[in-house]
Every structure is written in structure tokens, then in C-alpha cells.
C-alpha positions as CSV (number, residue, x, y, z in Angstrom):
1,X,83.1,-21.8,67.8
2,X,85.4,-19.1,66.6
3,X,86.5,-16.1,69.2
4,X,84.6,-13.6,67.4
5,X,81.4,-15.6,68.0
6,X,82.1,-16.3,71.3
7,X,82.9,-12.8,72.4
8,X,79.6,-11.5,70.3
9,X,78.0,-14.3,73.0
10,X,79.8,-13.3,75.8
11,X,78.9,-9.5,75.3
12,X,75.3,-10.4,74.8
13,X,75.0,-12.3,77.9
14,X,76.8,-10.4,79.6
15,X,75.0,-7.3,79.2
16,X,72.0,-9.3,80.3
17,X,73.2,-11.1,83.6
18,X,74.4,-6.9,84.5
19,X,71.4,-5.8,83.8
20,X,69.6,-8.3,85.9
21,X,72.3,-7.6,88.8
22,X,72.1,-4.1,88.8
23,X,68.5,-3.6,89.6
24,X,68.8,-6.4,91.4
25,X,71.5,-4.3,93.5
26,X,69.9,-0.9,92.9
27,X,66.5,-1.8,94.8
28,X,68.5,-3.8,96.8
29,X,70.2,-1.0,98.1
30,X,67.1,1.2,98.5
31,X,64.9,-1.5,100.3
32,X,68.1,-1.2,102.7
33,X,68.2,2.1,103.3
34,X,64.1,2.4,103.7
35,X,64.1,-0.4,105.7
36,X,66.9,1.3,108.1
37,X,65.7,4.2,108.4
38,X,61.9,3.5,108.4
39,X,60.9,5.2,105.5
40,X,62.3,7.5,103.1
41,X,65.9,8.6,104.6
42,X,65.6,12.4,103.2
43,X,62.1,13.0,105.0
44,X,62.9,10.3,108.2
45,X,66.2,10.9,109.8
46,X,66.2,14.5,110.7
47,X,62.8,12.7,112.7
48,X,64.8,9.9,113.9
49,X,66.4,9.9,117.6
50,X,70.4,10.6,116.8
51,X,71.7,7.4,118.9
52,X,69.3,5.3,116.5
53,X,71.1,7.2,113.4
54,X,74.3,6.6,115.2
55,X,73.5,2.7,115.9
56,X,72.1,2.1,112.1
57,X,75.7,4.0,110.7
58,X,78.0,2.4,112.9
59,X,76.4,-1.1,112.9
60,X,76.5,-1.3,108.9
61,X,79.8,0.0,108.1
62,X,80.8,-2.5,111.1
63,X,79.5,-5.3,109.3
64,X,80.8,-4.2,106.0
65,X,84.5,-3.9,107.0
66,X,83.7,-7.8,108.6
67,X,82.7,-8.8,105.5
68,X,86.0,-7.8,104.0
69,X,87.7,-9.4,106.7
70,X,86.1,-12.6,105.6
71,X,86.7,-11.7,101.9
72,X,88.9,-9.3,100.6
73,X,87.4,-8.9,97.4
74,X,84.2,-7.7,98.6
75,X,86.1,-4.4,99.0
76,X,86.1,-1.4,96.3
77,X,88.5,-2.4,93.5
78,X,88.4,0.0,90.5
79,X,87.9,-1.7,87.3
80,X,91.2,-0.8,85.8
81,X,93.0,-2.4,89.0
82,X,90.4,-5.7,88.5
83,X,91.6,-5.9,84.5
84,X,95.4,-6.0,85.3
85,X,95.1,-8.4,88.3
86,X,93.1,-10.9,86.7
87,X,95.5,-10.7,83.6
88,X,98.5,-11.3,85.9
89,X,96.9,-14.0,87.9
90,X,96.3,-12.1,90.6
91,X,92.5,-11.9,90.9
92,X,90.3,-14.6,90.6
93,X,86.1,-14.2,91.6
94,X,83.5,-16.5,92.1
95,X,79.3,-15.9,92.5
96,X,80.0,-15.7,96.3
97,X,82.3,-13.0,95.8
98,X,79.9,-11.0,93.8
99,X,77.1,-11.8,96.2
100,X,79.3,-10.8,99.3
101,X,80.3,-7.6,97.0
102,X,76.6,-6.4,97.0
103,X,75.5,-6.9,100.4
104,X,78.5,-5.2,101.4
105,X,77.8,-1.6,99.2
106,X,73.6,-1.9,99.6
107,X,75.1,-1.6,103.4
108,X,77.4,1.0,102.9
109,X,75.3,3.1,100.4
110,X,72.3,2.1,102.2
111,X,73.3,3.2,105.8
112,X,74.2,6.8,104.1
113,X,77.9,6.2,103.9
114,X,78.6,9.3,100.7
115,X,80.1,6.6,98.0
116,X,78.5,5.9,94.8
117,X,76.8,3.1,93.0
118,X,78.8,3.1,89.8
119,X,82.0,2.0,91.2
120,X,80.2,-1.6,92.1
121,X,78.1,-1.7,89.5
122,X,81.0,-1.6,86.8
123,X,82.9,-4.3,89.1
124,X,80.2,-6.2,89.1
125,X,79.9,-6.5,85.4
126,X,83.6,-6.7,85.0
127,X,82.8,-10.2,87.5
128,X,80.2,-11.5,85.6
129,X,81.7,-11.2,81.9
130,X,85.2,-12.8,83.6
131,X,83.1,-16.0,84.5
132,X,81.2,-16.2,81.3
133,X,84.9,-15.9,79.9
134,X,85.9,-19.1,81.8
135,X,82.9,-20.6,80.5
136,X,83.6,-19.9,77.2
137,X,87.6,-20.2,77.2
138,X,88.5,-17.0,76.1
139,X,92.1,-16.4,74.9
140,X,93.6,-14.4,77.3
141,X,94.6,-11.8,74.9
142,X,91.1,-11.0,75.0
143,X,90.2,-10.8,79.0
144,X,90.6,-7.0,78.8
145,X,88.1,-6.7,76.2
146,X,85.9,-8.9,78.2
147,X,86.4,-7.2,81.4
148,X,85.6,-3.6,79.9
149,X,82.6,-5.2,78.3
150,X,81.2,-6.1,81.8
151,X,82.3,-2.6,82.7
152,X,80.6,-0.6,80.5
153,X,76.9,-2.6,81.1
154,X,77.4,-2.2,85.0
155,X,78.2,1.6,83.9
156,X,75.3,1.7,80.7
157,X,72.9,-0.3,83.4
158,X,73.1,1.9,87.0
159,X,72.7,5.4,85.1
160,X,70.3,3.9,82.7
161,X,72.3,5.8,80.0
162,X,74.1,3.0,77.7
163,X,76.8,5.5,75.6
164,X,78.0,6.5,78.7
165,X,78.8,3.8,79.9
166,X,80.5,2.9,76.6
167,X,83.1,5.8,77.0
168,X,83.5,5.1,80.4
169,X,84.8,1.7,79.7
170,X,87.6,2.9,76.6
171,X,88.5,5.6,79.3
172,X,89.2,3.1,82.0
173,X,90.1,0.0,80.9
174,X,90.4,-0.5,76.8
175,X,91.5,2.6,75.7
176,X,93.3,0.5,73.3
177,X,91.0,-2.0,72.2
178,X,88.2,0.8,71.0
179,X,89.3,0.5,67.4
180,X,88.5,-4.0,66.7
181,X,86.5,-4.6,69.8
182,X,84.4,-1.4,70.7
183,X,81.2,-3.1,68.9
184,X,81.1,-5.8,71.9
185,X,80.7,-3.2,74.4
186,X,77.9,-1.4,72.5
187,X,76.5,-4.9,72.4
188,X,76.5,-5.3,76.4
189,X,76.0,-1.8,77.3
190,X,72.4,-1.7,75.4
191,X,71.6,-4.8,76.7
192,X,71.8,-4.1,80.0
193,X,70.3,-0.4,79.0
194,X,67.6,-2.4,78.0
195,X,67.0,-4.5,81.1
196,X,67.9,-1.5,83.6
197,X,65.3,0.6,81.8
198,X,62.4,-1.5,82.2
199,X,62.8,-1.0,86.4
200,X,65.1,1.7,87.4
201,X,64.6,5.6,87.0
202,X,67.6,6.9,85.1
203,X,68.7,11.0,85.8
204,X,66.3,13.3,83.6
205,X,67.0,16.6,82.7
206,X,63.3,18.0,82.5
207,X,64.0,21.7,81.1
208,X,65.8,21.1,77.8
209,X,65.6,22.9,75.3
210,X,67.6,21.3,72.3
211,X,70.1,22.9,70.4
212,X,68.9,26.8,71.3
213,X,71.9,28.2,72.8
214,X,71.5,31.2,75.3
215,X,74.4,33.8,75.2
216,X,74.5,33.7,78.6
217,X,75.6,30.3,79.5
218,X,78.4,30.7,77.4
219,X,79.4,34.0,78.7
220,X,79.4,32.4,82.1
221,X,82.4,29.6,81.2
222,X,84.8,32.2,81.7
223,X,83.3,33.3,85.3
224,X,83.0,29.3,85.7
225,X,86.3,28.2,85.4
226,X,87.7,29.6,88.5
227,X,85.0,28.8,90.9
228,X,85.2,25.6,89.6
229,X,89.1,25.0,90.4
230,X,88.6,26.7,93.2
231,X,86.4,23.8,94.2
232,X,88.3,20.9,93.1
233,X,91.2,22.4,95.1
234,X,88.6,22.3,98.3
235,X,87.5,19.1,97.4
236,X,90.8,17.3,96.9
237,X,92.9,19.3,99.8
238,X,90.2,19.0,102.3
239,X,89.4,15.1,101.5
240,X,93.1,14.4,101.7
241,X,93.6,16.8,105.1
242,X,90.2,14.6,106.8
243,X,92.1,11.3,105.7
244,X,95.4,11.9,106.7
245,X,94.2,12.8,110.6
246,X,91.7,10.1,110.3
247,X,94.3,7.8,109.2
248,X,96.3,8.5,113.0
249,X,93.5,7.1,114.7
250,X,94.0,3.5,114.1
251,X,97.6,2.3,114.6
252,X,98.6,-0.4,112.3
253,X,100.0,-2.0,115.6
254,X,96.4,-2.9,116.5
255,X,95.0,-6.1,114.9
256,X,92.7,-6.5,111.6
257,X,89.9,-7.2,113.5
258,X,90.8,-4.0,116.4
259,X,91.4,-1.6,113.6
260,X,88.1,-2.8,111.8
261,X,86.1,-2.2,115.0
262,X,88.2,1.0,115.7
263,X,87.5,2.4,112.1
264,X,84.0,1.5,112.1
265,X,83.1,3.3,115.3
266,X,85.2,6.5,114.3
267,X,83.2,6.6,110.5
268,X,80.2,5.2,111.9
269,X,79.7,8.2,114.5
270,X,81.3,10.7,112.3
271,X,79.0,9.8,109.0
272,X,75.9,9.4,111.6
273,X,76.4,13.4,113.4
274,X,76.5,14.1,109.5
275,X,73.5,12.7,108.8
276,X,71.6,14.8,111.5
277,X,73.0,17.9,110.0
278,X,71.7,17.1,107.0
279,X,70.4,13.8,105.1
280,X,71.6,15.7,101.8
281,X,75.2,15.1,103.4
282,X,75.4,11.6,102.6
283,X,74.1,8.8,100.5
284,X,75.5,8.2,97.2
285,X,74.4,11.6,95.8
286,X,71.8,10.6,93.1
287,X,69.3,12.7,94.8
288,X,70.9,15.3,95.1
289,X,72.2,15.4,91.6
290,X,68.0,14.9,90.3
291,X,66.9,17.6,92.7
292,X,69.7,20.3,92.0
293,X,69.0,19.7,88.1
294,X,65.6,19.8,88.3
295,X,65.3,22.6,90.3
296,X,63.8,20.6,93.3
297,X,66.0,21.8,96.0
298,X,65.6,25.4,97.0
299,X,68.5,26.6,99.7
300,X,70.1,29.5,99.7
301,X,73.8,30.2,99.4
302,X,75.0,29.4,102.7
303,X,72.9,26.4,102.9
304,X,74.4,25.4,99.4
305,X,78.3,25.8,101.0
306,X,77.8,24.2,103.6
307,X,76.3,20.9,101.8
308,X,79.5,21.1,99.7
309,X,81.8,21.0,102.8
310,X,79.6,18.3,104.3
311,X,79.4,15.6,101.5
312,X,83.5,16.6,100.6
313,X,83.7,15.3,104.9
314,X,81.6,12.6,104.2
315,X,83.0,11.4,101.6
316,X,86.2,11.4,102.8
317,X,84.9,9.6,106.1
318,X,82.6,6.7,103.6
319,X,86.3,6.3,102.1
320,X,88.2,6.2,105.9
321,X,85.4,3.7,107.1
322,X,86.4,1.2,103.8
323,X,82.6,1.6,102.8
324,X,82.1,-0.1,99.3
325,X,81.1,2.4,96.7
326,X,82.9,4.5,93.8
327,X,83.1,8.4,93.2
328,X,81.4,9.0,90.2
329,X,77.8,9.9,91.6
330,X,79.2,11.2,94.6
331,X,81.8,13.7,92.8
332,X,78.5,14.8,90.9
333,X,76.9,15.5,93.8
334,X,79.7,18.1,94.8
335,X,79.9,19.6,91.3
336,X,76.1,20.1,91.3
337,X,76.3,21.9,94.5
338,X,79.1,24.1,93.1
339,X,77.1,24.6,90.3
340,X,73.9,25.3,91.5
341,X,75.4,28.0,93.8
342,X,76.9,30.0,91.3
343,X,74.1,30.1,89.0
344,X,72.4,31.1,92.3
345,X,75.0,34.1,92.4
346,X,74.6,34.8,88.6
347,X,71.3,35.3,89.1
348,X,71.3,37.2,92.0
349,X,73.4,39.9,89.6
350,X,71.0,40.2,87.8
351,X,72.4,37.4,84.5
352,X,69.3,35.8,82.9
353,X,70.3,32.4,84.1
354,X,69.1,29.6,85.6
355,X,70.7,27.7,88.7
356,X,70.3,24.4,87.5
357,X,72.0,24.7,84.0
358,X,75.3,25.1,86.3
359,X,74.1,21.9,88.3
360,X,74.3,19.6,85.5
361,X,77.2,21.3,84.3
362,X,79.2,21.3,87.3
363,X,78.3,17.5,88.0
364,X,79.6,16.3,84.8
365,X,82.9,18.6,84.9
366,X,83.6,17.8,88.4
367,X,84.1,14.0,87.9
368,X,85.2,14.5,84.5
369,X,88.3,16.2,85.6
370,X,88.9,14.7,89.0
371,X,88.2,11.3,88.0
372,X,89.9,12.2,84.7
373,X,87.4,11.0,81.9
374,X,87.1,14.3,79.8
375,X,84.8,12.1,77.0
376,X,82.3,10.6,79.9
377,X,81.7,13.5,81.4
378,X,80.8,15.4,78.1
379,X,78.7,12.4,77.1
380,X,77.0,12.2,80.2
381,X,75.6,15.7,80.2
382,X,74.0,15.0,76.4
383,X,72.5,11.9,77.7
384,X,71.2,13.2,80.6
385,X,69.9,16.4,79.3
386,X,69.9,16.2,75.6
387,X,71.0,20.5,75.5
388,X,73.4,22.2,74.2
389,X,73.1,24.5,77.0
390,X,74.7,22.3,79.0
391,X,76.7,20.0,76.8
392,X,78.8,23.1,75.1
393,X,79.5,24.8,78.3
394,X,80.6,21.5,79.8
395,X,83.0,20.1,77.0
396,X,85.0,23.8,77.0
397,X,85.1,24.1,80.8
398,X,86.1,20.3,81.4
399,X,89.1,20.7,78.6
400,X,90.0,23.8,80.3
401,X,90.1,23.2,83.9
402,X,91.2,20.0,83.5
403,X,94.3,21.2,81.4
404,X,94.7,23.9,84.5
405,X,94.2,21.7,87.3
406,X,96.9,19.2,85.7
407,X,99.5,22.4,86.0
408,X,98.3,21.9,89.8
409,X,98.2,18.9,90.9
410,X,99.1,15.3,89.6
411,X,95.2,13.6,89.6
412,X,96.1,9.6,89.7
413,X,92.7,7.4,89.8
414,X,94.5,5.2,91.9
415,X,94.9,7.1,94.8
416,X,91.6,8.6,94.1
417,X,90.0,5.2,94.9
418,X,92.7,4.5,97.7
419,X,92.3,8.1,98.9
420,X,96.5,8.7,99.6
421,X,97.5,12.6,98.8
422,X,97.1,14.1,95.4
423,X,99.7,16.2,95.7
């Protein structure tokens, strides 16, 4: 059997096994945090007693920095870092790795750590396509490919949008394979679309209107752009300021298992108080991204700032406490925030706006230009809301501010996923 056969194999099953995973992970995750919280988290912890809030936090991410004690690999690896150390020999996985890898983000997502479900999801696919390329003896000029394939269906299969996660795998890991091997990761991604679709609920945009562009919204990019730095400057000054007096609290003199226990209790108490303040604070973010977008969520501006400054904590925290989740949904969440409060102020002056246009806007260009994938973010806002009202606004403003914010400071994904200084 030739390698282009095999890899045509290898992409197909690929994106099947993801699919099945994901959902398997996705309602894995949300039986987890309905079972911990007795019921929907959103409506029932503000109900909940806060030492039972407190017990459920500290008691998962407990467990979850345990389980990488046991196994290292169960901890968040981005998917470009998983590609280079499996091609230097670095990084092997097995199914027990990938099963350990789950439990330990349903916990940490579940329990309302703020991390996201993408990160996982494309590791998880990047696992599953590295086996079925042992299976089938793949060169090993050709792991990448294999590995971005598995990427892109964990990305295509979690957000139930398959083009998206296309682009995020060239923009990650195969940047320079797109040209002779881009067709395998179409392959995978719609397969696991495919699978995904029939049992999880992907992000819907509900007021689109097509390619009618308002005036207005495009007016608005230049009043945009500076509240949007002005926000990635919060969000990456005030993440790195939490982690860097979080990071005094456990000396590197105390043991693994001491600092584990030690962390845990500090992120576990700190993520649990946040909670009380305000479900919306933690928890991947998916929620908060559907509601703002939809027009769900009605606060007003203070409300809105204040939810901003509590997921940037919590997310900071989730990444302290070694909780296992990625950005992407969680950076969303922030942008939506920013987004929905200043088409909140817009309106307020009297603009002929809405507030959730800016949502899904600001979700897309947040992570676009922190996480630095200009392309995914543009093609996540058509996928999710198929207008032009949104996707125009969004690939001018993410071209701009991320061309600004590089004069600023010096965005490295690593340290994004490791959570060092950005400066």
C-alpha cells in the first residue's frame, strides 16, 4: 500500500476515531460539571453553600495535578510542541495517556476551572492519528502531516465548524505542508464535522443577515481598535501580574507532591470565591460566548467590566493550578465581553448598533491576535455567523491590531500556553 493511500486511510479514520472522542469528551465534561454541581452550574452555584463550591474546585484540580504526577502527559501540551517532540523522539502516547488526558480536562473544565476545550481536543486528535500512524508505518517525513490532520478534526469536531479547524491546523502545525497535503486534513476535519454534528450543539449566530453591510459597523473599526488593545494589554499584563505573585507561593524547594497540594489548594479556593461572584467567571467560556452573541445575556456596563477582570483572574488562576484546557474558547469569552460592552456604549450614544455584532467580533479578534492565527479567527466568525457584518469588521480589525499589538509586545504561543511574561 503506497503512502498516499495510506495517509488518505489514516485521515479518514482519523477524523472518525476524533469525532467519536470528542463527544465522547464533550458530554463527558458536561455530565461532570452537572453532576458536581447538582444541576446546571450557571443556575445552581450561586444556590450552592460556598465551602461545597470551595470542596468540589479544590478537590478536582487536586486530583487533576495527581494525575499528572502519575503521568506527565496528561498535562496541556499545545499541538505544535506535541508535532516537534514526537518528531525528535521525545514524545511517545499510548490509549492510557489519552484516556488519563480526558478525565483530567472533563475535571478541570468540569469543576469551572476558565480553560478551554479546544486545546485537548486538538491534542487528542493529534494522539489518535500518531497511533494510527504506527499502525500504518508512516514515513516519518510525514508525522507532521499526520499530527496536524488529528489536529484539525479535534479542532473541526469540538466547534462543530470543520474549515476552521482546517486553518487552525496550517496555522499551528503544517504551515508548510498546506500546498501537497492540505486535502488530508479536509478529509479528517469533515469527518469528524460529521460525527460531532450528529450530538454536539455547535456556536450559532441566530441574527445574520448575509452579505447586507450596515455603515455603521464599519464606521465603528476605527472606534474598535483602541478599546480592543486596550484590552489585550489588560488581558496579557494582568494574567502575567496574577501568575507571577501566584508563582511565589509554592517554593520549588517543596516536593512535587507538596507543591501539587500547595497549588491545588491556592487555585482551588481562589477559582471557587470566583465562582460565587459569578458562575459566568469561569468554565471554559462557551456559554458565555452563545449568550453574548445571541443577545442572551443582559448586564449592564459595570456588570460587563467586571466579568472581563474576573475570567482574565480566572484564567490566569485555571493556568497557575495546571488545570488541563487551551485558550481558544476562553480568549473568546474575554473578547466577547469587550465586545458586547462597547456596542453597549455605541448604543447608548445613540449609533444604530447592536451589542452583539461586537461580541462575535471581539471573540474572534481576541484569540486571533493573542493566540496569533489572523486566518482562524476570520474564518471562525464566517462559520459561526455566516455575515459580513461581522466577518469584514473582523478581518480589518484583526490585521490591524495585531500589526499594532506586535509593535507592543512580543506574543509567543509558547509562553502563552506556559503562561511566563509576554513582555
Amino acid at each position: 500500500m503506497g503512502w498516499k493511500v495510506k495517509l488518505f486511510t489514516l485521515s479518514l479514520l482519523t477524523g472518525l476515531f476524533t469525532g467519536v472522542a470528542i463527544v465522547f469528551y464533550s458530554l463527558l465534561t458536561k455530565g461532570v460539571s452537572y453532576l458536581l454541581y447538582l444541576g446546571n452550574p450557571f443556575e445552581t452555584i450561586p444556590e450552592l453553600p460556598l465551602p461545597y463550591v470551595l470542596f468540589i474546585t479544590t478537590s478536582s484540580i487536586l486530583l487533576v495535578n495527581l494525575i499528572i504526577l502519575f503521568n506527565e502527559k496528561a498535562r496541556e501540551y499545545g499541538v505544535g510542541e506535541i508535532a516537534r517532540a514526537i518528531e525528535e523522539d521525545r514524545l511517545t502516547f499510548t490509549l492510557s495517556d489519552l484516556v488519563l488526558k480526558i478525565i483530567a480536562s472533563a475535571l478541570s473544565i468540569g469543576s469551572g476551572f476558565a480553560v478551554g476545550n479546544e486545546g485537548p481536543s486538538a491534542a487528542i486528535g493529534a494522539m489518535i492519528s500518531y497511533r494510527l500512524s504506527k499502525l500504518f508505518n508512516l514515513p516519518r517525513e510525514l508525522l507532521r502531516v499526520a499530527i496536524g490532520v488529528g489536529a484539525s478534526s479535534g479542532i473541526a469536531a469540538v466547534f462543530v465548524s470543520p474549515i476552521t479547524g482546517i486553518l487552525f491546523a496550517v496555522e499551528t502545525v503544517a504551515y508548510t505542508l498546506i500546498k501537497d497535503f492540505v486535502g488530508f486534513m479536509v478529509l479528517g476535519s469533515f469527518t469528524a464535522f460529521v460525527v460531532a454534528l450528529s450530538f454536539l450543539e455547535p456556536i450559532i449566530f441566530k441574527y445574520s443577515i448575509g452579505k447586507n453591510l450596515h455603515p455603521d459597523y464599519l464606521f465603528s473599526i476605527l472606534l474598535f481598535v483602541p478599546v480592543l488593545l486596550a484590552g489585550i494589554y489588560l488581558y496579557l499584563t494582568l494574567r502575567d501580574r496574577v501568575l507571577y505573585y501566584l508563582s511565589m507561593v509554592a517554593s520549588e524547594r517543596l516536593s512535587r507532591v507538596k507543591r501539587a497540594v500547595l497549588t491545588s489548594i491556592v487555585g482551588g479556593i481562589t477559582v471557587g470565591l470566583l465562582l460565587k461572584v459569578s458562575p459566568y467567571a469561569g468554565f471554559s467560556g462557551h456559554q458565555v460566548v452563545s449568550d453574548l452573541i445571541n443577545s442572551n445575556l443582559h448586564y449592564p456596563l459595570s456588570v460587563i467590566a467586571l466579568l472581563v477582570l474576573l475570567r482574565i483572574v480566572a484564567n490566569a488562576v485555571s493556568l497557575y493550578s495546571n488545570a488541563v484546557g487551551g485558550l481558544f474558547i476562553t480568549l473568546m469569552s474575554i473578547g466577547a465581553l469587550i465586545g458586547y460592552g462597547f456596542g453597549e456604549s455605541l448604543r447608548l450614544a445613540g449609533f444604530a448598533v447592536e451589542p452583539f455584532y461586537f461580541a462575535a467580533i471581539g471573540a474572534a479578534v481576541f484569540v486571533g491576535v493573542v493566540m496569533k492565527i489572523p486566518f482562524t479567527a476570520v474564518v471562525l466568525a464566517l462559520e459561526i455567523t455566516y455575515d459580513y457584518n461581522v466577518v469584514v469588521p473582523t478581518g480589518l480589525i484583526v490585521a490591524s491590531v495585531g500589526f499594532l499589538t506586535s509593535l507592543v509586545f512580543h506574543l509567543r504561543k509558547a509562553m502563552l500556553r506556559r503562561g511566563k511574561p509576554s513582555r
